[in-house]
N, C-alpha and C positions, 0 to 999 in steps of 0.2 A: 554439486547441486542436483545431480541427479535423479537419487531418490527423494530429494523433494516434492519434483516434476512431477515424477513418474508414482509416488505413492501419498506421501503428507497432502500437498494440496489435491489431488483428486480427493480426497476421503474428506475434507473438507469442504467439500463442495454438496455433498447427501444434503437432498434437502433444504440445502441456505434457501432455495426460493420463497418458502415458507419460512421457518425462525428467524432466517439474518435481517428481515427488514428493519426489524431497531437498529441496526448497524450501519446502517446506506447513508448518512446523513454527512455530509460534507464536515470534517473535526473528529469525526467518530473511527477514523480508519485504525486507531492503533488502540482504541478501547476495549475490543470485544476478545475475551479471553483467548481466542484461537490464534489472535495476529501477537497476543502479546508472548504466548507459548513458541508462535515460527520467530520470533523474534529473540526469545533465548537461546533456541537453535541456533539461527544466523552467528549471534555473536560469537558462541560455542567454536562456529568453524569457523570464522573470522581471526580467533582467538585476542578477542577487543573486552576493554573493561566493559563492566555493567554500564557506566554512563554516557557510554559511547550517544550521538548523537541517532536515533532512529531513523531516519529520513536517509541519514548520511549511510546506514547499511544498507537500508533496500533498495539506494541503488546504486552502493557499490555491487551489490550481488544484482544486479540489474533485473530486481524484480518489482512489479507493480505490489500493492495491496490487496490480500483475501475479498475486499471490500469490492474492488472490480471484479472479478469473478461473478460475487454474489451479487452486486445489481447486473449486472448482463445476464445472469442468468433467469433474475427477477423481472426483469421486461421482454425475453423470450420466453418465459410462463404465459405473461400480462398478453402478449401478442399471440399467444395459441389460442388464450380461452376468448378475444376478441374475434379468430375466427373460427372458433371451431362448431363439429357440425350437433350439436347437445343444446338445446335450448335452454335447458339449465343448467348447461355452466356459464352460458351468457348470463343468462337472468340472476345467478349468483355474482358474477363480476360486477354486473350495473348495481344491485343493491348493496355491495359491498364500496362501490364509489359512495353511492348517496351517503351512506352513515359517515362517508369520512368529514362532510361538511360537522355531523355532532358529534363524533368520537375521535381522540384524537392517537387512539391506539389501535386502532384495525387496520392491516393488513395497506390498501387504499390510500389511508393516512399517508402513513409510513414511506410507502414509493411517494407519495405526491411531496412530500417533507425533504425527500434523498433529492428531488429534480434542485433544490435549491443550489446556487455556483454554478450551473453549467450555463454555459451561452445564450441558448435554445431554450432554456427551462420554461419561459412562457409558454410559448408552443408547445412543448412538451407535454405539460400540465393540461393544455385544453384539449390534446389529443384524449389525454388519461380520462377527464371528465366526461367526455363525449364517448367513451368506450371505441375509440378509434384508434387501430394498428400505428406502432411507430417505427419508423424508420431504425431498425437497427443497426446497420453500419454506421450514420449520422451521429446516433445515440453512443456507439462504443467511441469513434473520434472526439465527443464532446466530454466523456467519462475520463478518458486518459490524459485529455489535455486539464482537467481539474485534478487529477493524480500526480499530473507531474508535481502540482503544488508551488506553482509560481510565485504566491504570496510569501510561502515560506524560504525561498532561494534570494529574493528580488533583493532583499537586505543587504545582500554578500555579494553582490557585481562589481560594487564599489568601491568594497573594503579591503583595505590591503592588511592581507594576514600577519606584517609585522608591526600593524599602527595599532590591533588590537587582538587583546589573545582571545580566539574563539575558533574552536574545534568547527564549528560551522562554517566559517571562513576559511579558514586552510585548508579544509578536505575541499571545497568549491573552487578556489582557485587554486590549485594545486596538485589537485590527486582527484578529483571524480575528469572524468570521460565528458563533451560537450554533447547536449541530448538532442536527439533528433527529432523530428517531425513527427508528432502522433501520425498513426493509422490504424485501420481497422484491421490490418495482419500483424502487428508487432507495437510493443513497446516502445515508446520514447527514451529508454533507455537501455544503454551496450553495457553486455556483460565484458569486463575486463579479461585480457587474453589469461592473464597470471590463474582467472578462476577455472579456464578449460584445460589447465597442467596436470595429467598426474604423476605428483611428484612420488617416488619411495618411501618407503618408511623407515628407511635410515636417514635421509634428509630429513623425512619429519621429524625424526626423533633430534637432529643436528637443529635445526630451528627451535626447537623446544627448550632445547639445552639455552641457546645464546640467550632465548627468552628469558629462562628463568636468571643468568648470569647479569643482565641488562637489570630485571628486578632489583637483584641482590645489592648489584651497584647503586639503582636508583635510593634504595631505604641506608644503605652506611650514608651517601650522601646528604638524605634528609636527616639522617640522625647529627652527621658532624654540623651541619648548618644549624641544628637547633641547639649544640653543644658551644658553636661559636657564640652564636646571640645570648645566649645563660649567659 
């Protein structure tokens, strides 16, 4: 996970202050081509089918979404030109709110549209109108605890992974890590110890090997079962 860290998501990061705001929108986190590219990667090193569940990777690999990055970085933008010392970056910031009451694609829009799901988003919204600094530690605890994506887990608390088959149930009550406490230094969710291994590459090649032996078995068995049913 390293050069992820350390090179993919920084370079992803150029700029989102400006382009990603179509992206910020609470549903939108795995639409924007960037998250769906880290997302081939992930399963690449995973070594999981294409249909793997998305959610269920990123946080097996105990990472948040591109999406949080690029609204924290968008409201520590929003929070420089609210104080900064340029009268007209102010006076661009405030005219750029006003238009977002008639346009529904500037800049303004877009963050006031992202505050949508958070806790705070009333407040939020009327700091944004009023051209008034927001609290951003408040603002990044209120981002992660909508990342965690509660809505989409809450389904699986209850379900016992052998009353129904669902790759989303079984990785949650069985195989993901219990999440922690949003904060404003760290994720709510742990990377698994197995991800900070490095393992050789004669093991990797020995895991590869059972992988593909595992396949092999999986399809003669689908074949004989579709040979018994004929």
């Amino acid at each position: 996970m390293g050069p992820l860290d350390t090179y993919a998501i920084p370079a992803s990061m150029y700029a989102s202050q400006v382009w990603a705001t179509p992206f910020l929108r609470q549903g939108k986190e795995m639409d924007n081509p960037l998250q769906k590219r880290l997302m081939t990667v992930l399963k690449r090193i995973l070594v999981v089918k294409d249909t793997a569940p998305l959610w269920c990777i990123m946080r097996e690999c105990g990472l948040e979404p591109l999406q949080f990055d690029w609204f924290r970085a968008a409201v520590w933008l929003y929070n420089a030109l609210t104080q900064s010392n340029s009268s007209t970056a102010r006076k661009i910031l405030q005219a750029d709110m006003q238009l977002s009451s008639r346009c529904g694609d500037c800049w303004s829009s877009h963050i006031l549209s992202a505050m949508n799901g958070l806790t705070q988003s009333y407040s939020f919204k009327e700091r944004l109108l009023k051209c008034e600094p927001i609290d951003l530690g408040r603002f990044v605890v209120e981002l992660r605890e909508r990342h965690v994506h509660l809505d989409y887990w809450t389904p699986y608390y209850d379900m016992h992974p052998r009353e129904r088959n669902s790759k989303r149930s079984t990785y949650h009550q069985w195989c993901a890590l219990p999440r922690k406490r949003a904060m404003v230094t760290h994720s709510p969710y742990t990377l698994p110890r197995h991800m900070l291994l490095v393992i050789a590459s004669n093991m990797c090649s020995d895991f590869m090997a059972v992988w593909r032996v595992a396949e092999g078995l999986q399809c003669v068995w689908i074949t004989r079962k579709k040979k018994c049913l004929g």
